[in-house]
C-alpha positions in Angstrom: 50.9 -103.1 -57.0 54.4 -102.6 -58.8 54.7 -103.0 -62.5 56.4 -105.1 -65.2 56.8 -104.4 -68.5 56.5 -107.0 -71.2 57.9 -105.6 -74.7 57.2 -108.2 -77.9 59.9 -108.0 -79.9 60.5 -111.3 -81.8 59.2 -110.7 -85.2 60.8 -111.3 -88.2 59.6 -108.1 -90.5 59.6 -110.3 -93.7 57.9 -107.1 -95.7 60.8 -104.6 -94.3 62.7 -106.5 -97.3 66.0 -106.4 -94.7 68.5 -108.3 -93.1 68.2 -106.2 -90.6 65.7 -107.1 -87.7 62.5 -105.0 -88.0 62.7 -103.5 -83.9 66.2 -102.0 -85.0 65.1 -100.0 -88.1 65.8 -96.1 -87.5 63.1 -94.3 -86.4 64.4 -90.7 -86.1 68.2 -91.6 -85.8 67.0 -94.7 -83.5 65.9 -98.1 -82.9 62.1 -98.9 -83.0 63.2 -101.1 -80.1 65.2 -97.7 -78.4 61.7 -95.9 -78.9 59.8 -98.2 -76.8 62.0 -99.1 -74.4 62.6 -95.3 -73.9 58.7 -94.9 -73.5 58.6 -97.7 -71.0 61.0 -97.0 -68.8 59.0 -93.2 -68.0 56.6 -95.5 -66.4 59.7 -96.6 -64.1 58.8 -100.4 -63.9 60.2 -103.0 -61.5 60.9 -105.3 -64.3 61.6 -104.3 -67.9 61.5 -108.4 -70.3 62.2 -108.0 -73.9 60.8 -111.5 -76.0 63.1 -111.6 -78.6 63.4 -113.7 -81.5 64.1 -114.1 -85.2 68.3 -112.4 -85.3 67.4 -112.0 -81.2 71.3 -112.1 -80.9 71.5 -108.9 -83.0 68.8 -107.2 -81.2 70.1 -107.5 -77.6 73.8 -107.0 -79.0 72.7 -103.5 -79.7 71.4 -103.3 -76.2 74.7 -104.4 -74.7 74.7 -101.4 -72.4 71.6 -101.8 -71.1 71.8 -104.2 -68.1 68.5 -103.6 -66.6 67.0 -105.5 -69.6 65.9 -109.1 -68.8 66.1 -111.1 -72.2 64.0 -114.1 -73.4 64.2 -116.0 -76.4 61.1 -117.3 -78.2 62.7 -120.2 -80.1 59.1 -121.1 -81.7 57.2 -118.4 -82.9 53.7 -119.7 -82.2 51.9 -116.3 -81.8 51.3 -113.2 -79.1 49.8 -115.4 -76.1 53.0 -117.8 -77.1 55.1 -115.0 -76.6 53.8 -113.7 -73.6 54.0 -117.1 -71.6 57.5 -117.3 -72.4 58.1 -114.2 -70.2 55.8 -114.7 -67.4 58.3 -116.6 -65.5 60.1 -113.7 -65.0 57.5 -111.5 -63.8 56.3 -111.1 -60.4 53.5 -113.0 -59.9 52.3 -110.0 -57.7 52.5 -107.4 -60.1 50.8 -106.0 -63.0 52.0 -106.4 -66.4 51.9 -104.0 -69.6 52.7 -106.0 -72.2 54.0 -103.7 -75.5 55.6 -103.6 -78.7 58.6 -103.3 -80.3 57.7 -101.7 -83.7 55.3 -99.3 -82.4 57.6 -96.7 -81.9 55.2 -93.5 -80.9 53.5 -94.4 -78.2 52.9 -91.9 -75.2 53.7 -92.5 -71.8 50.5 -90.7 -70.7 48.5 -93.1 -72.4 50.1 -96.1 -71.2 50.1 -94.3 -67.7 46.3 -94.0 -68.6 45.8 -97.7 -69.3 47.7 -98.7 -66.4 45.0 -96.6 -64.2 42.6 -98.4 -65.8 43.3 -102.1 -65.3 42.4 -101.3 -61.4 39.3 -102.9 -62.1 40.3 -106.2 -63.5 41.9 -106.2 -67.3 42.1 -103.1 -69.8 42.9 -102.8 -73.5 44.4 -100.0 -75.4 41.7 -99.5 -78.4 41.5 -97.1 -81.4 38.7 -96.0 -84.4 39.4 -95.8 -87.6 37.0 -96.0 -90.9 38.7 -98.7 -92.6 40.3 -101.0 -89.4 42.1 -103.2 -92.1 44.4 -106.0 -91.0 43.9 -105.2 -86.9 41.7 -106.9 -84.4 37.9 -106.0 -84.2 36.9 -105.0 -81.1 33.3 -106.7 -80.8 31.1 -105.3 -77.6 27.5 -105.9 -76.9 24.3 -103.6 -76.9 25.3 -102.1 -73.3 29.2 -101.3 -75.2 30.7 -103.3 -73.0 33.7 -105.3 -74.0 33.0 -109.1 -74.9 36.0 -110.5 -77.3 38.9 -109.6 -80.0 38.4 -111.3 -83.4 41.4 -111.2 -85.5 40.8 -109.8 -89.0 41.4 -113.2 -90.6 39.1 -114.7 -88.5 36.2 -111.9 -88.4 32.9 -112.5 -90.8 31.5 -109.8 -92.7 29.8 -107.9 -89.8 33.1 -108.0 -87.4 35.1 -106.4 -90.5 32.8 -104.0 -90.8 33.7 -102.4 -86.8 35.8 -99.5 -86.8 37.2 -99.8 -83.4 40.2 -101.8 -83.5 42.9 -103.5 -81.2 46.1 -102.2 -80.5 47.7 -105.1 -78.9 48.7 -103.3 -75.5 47.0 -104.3 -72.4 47.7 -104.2 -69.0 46.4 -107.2 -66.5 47.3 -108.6 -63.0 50.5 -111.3 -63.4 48.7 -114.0 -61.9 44.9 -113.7 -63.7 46.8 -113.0 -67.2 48.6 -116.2 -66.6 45.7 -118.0 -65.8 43.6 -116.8 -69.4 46.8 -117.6 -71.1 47.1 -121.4 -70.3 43.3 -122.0 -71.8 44.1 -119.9 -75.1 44.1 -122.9 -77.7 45.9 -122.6 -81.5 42.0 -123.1 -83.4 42.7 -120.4 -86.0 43.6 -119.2 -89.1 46.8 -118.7 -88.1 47.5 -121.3 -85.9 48.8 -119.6 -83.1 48.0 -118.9 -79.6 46.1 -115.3 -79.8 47.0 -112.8 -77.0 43.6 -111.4 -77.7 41.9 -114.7 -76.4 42.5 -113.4 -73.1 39.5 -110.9 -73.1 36.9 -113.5 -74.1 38.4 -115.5 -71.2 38.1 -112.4 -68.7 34.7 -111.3 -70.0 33.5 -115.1 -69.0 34.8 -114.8 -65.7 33.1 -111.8 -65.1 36.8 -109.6 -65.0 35.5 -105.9 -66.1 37.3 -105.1 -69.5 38.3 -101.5 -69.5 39.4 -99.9 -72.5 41.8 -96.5 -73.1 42.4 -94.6 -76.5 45.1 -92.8 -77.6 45.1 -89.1 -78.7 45.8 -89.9 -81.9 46.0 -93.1 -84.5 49.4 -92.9 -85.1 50.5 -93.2 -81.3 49.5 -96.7 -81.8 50.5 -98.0 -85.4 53.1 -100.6 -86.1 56.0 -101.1 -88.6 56.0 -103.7 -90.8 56.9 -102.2 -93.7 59.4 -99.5 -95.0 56.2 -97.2 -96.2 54.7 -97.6 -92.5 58.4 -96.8 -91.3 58.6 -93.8 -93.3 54.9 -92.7 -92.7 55.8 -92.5 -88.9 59.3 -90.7 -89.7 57.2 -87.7 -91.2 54.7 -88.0 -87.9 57.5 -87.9 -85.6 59.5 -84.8 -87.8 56.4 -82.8 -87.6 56.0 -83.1 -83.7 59.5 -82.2 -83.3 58.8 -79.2 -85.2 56.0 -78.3 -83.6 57.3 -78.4 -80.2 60.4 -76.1 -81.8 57.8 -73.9 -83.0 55.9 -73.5 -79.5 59.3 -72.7 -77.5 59.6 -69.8 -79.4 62.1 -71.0 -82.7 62.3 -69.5 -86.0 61.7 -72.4 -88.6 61.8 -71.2 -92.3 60.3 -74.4 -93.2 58.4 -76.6 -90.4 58.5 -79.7 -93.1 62.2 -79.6 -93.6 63.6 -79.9 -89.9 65.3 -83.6 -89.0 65.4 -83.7 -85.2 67.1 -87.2 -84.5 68.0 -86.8 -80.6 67.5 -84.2 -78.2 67.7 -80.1 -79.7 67.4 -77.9 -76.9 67.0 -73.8 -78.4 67.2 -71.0 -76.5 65.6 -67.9 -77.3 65.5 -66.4 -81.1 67.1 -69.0 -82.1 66.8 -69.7 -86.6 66.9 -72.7 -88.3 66.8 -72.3 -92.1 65.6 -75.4 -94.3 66.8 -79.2 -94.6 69.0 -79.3 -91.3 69.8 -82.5 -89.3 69.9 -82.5 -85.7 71.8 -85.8 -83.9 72.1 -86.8 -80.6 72.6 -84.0 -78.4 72.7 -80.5 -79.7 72.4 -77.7 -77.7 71.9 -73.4 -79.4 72.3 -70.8 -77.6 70.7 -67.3 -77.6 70.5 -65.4 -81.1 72.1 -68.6 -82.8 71.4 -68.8 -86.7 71.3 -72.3 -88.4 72.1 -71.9 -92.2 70.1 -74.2 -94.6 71.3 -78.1 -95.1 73.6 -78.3 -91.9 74.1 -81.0 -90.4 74.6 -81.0 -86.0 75.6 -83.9 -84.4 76.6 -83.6 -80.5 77.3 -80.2 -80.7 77.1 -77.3 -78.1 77.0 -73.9 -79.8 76.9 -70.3 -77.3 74.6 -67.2 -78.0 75.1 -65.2 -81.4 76.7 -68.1 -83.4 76.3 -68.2 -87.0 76.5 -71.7 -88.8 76.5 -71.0 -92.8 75.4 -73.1 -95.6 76.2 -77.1 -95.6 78.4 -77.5 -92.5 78.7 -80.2 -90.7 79.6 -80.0 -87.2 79.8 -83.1 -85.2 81.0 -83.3 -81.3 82.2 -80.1 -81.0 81.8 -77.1 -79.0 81.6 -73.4 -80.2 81.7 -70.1 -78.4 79.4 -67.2 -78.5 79.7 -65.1 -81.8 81.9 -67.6 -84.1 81.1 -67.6 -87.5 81.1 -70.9 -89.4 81.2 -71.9 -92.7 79.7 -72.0 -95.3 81.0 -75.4 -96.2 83.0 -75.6 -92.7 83.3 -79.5 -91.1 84.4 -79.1 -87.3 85.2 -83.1 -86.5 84.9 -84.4 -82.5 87.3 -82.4 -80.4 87.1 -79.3 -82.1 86.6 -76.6 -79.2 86.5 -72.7 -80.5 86.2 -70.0 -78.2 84.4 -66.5 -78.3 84.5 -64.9 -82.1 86.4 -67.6 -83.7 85.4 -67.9 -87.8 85.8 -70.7 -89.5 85.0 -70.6 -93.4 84.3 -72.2 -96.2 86.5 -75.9 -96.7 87.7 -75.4 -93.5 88.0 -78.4 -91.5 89.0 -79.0 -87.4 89.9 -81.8 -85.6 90.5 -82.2 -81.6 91.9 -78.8 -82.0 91.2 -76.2 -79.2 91.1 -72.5 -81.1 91.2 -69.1 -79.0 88.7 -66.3 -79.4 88.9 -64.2 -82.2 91.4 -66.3 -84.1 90.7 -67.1 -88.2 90.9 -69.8 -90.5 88.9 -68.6 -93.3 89.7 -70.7 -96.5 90.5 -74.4 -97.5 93.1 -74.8 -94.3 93.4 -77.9 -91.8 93.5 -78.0 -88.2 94.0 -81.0 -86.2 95.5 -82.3 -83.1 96.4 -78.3 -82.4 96.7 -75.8 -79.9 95.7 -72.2 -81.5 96.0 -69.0 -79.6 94.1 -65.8 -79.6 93.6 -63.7 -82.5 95.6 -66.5 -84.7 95.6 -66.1 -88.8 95.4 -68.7 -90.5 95.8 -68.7 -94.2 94.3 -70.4 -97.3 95.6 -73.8 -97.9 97.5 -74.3 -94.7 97.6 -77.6 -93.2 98.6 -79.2 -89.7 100.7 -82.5 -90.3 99.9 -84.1 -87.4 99.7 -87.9 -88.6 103.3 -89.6 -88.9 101.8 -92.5 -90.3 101.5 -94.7 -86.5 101.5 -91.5 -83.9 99.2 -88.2 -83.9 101.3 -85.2 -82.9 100.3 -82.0 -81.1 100.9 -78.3 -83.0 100.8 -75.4 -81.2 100.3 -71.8 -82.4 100.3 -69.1 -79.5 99.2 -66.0 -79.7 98.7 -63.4 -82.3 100.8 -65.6 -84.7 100.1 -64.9 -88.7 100.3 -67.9 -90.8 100.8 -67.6 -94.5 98.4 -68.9 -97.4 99.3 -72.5 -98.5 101.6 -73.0 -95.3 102.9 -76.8 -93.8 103.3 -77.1 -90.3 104.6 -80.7 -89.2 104.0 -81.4 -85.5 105.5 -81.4 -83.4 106.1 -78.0 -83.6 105.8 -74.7 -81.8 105.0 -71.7 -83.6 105.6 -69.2 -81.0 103.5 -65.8 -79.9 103.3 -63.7 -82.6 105.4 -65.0 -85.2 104.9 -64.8 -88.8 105.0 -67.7 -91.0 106.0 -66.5 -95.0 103.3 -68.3 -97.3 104.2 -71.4 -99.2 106.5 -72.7 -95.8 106.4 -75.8 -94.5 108.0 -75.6 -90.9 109.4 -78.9 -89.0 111.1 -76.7 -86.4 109.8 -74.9 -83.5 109.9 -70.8 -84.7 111.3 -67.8 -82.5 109.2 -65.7 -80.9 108.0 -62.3 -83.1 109.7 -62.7 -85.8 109.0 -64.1 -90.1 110.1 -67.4 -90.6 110.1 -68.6 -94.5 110.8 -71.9 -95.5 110.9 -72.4 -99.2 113.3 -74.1 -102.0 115.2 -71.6 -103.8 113.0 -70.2 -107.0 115.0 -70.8 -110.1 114.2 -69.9 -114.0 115.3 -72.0 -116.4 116.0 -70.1 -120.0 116.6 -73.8 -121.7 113.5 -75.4 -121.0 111.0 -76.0 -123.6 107.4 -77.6 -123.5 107.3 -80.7 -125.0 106.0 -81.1 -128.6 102.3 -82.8 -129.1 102.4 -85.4 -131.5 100.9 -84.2 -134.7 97.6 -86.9 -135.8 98.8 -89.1 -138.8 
């Protein structure tokens, strides 16, 4: 039997205190939403629906790439069952359906794969124990332990608030039978609304075994609906990312202070001092040492790299045994071969440097070209920006560029040539030899500093 995938996402969020829609709060660098969907589609299901509803148009724009997503609006928010229905025409009537949620973030494809298993028999129910259940579903069974009905928190009596094993929400059920509970589950409740947890009652009295599954752990299965939930499960995911850093074989100085927000693949030995952000794709190579509060961001880095103190790299790729930093920003584009240093106030910018070249103090590099074994002095700057066009500069080979040193592309500054400090160069310079390019230094014996105004 193939599988569809129902994800409730129509919520409002009203105690995220937001404009923004509670399924696109960050988790980790993304979406609550991008979690689950993510999750879901490890499960590979024929049919992925999204119920979408308060801002829906701003949650499936932020999907806009995503074309395998089928989209339905729920233009009356009348509940979970009310939600549900609105997506069962979309679902193969054939299949079985997982029905999910978009704020619970954490959830674990084994488990669902788990619950999925389990629904063989007829309907099953993720489930979880906690002392205090609080505002979550009871979970009421009778003296065998099996499964009779949910009751809603607002609607449970003394004794039913009292159980500690509580409803997640998830549940997996044939298309056709979950259709069938759903069209007798009436509005007679606290809330008003039609209760996807009515179903089990109505499976239980048809005689449908009701299997249930339980996660590893509590917090696979908590919702958001608030920005002290949202951080709570921040610090959860931080400290499996460490974790799983820590069992491959990485040096952490401080497993607390690590931000993994996308995908950080280490090889071996690799250090990572404290408070360092990792985004999107970032790759280290052998030996590679992470100074403290850095901040990675698609960035592919070769064996024996050393990133110093507060840089920020971000879409840029650096060869084995560069040196960067501290206080080095290399910007998307920036491409540095074998033994290349980059220090402190340093910045590069879609500028392809050779091996062992050198920009070591408060220079700029962007749009260039840089050779091998290149020095580049303090203060020096690539002009590449003419107010509407960029401009490419080129420096070959073994060229030595002066402290404090303009160069306004287009320009060539050809193999090994020597730039004279304080120069700014418009023209292309001959191969091997100094160029300087300064005003004439004058003194002038006349001058005086003018006179502060005495205080009356």
């Amino acid at each position: 039997m193939s599988l569809n995938i129902i994800v409730l996402a129509a919520g409002e969020g009203k105690r995220m205190q937001s404009r923004l829609p509670k399924v696109l709060h960050p988790l980790a660098g993304r979406s609550l939403l991008h979690h689950v969907i993510h999750t879901a589609r490890e499960l590979q299901p024929q049919q992925l629906i999204v119920v979408i509803g308060h801002a829906g148009e701003a949650v499936r724009a932020a999907f806009t790439a995503d074309t395998a997503i089928t989209w339905v609006e729920q233009t009356e928010r009348l509940g979970t069952g009310h939600a549900v229905q609105q997506a069962l025409p979309y679902v193969d009537a054939h299949a079985r359906v997982l029905v999910l949620y978009g704020d619970v973030p954490l959830m674990r494809a084994e488990t669902l794969r788990a619950l999925v298993a389990a629904s063989d028999t007829g309907l099953a129910i993720l489930t979880a124990r906690s002392e205090d259940a609080g505002n979550y579903g009871r979970i009421v069974r009778n003296q065998q332990g099996a499964v009779q009905r949910i009751t809603e928190a607002r609607d449970a009596n003394a004794e039913e608030r009292a159980i500690q094993e509580w409803n997640t929400g998830v549940l997996c059920a044939p298309a056709a039978r979950l259709a069938q509970w759903l069209s007798h589950v009436t509005r007679y409740n606290a809330q008003g609304e039609y209760y996807l947890t009515d179903v089990i009652a109505l499976a239980v009295a048809e005689g449908v075994p009701v299997s249930t599954v339980h996660p590893t752990r509590v917090a696979d299965v908590e919702g958001v609906n608030s920005k002290r939930e949202l951080a709570m499960l921040e610090a959860v995911y931080r400290r499996d990312q460490a974790e799983a850093l820590l069992a491959a074989g990485v040096t952490l100085a401080d497993p607390a202070r690590i931000d993994v927000r996308g995908q950080l693949q280490c090889a071996r030995d690799v250090e990572i001092d404290v408070n360092c952000v990792f985004e999107e794709q970032v790759t280290l190579g052998e030996g590679v040492r992470i100074g403290p509060n850095c901040v990675l961001r698609n960035v592919s880095i070769a064996a024996g790299t050393q990133v110093l103190a507060y840089s920020m790299l971000d879409g840029a790729q650096v060869g084995a045994n560069c040196r960067i930093g501290p206080y080095a920003r290399l910007r998307p584009g920036a491409q540095l071969d074998a033994d290349v240093h980059i220090g402190n106030f340093v910045e590069v910018k879609a500028s392809h440097i050779g091996a062992g070249s050198k920009a070591n103090h408060l220079a700029y590099v962007g749009d260039s070209s840089v050779g091998q074994r290149v020095n580049i002095g303090a203060g020096t700057i690539t002009c590449n920006y003419d107010g509407v066009n960029k401009h490419r500069t080129i420096i070959e080979d073994d060229c030595f560029i002066g402290s404090d040193a303009t160069l306004v592309a287009p320009v060539t500054i050809s193999r090994g040539s020597y730039v004279g400090a304080g120069s700014t160069i418009s023209k292309d310079t001959p191969s091997g030899q100094l160029t300087v390019a300064r005003a004439k230094q004058i003194s002038l014996p006349s001058w005086k500093p003018p006179a502060k105004k005495t205080k009356g």
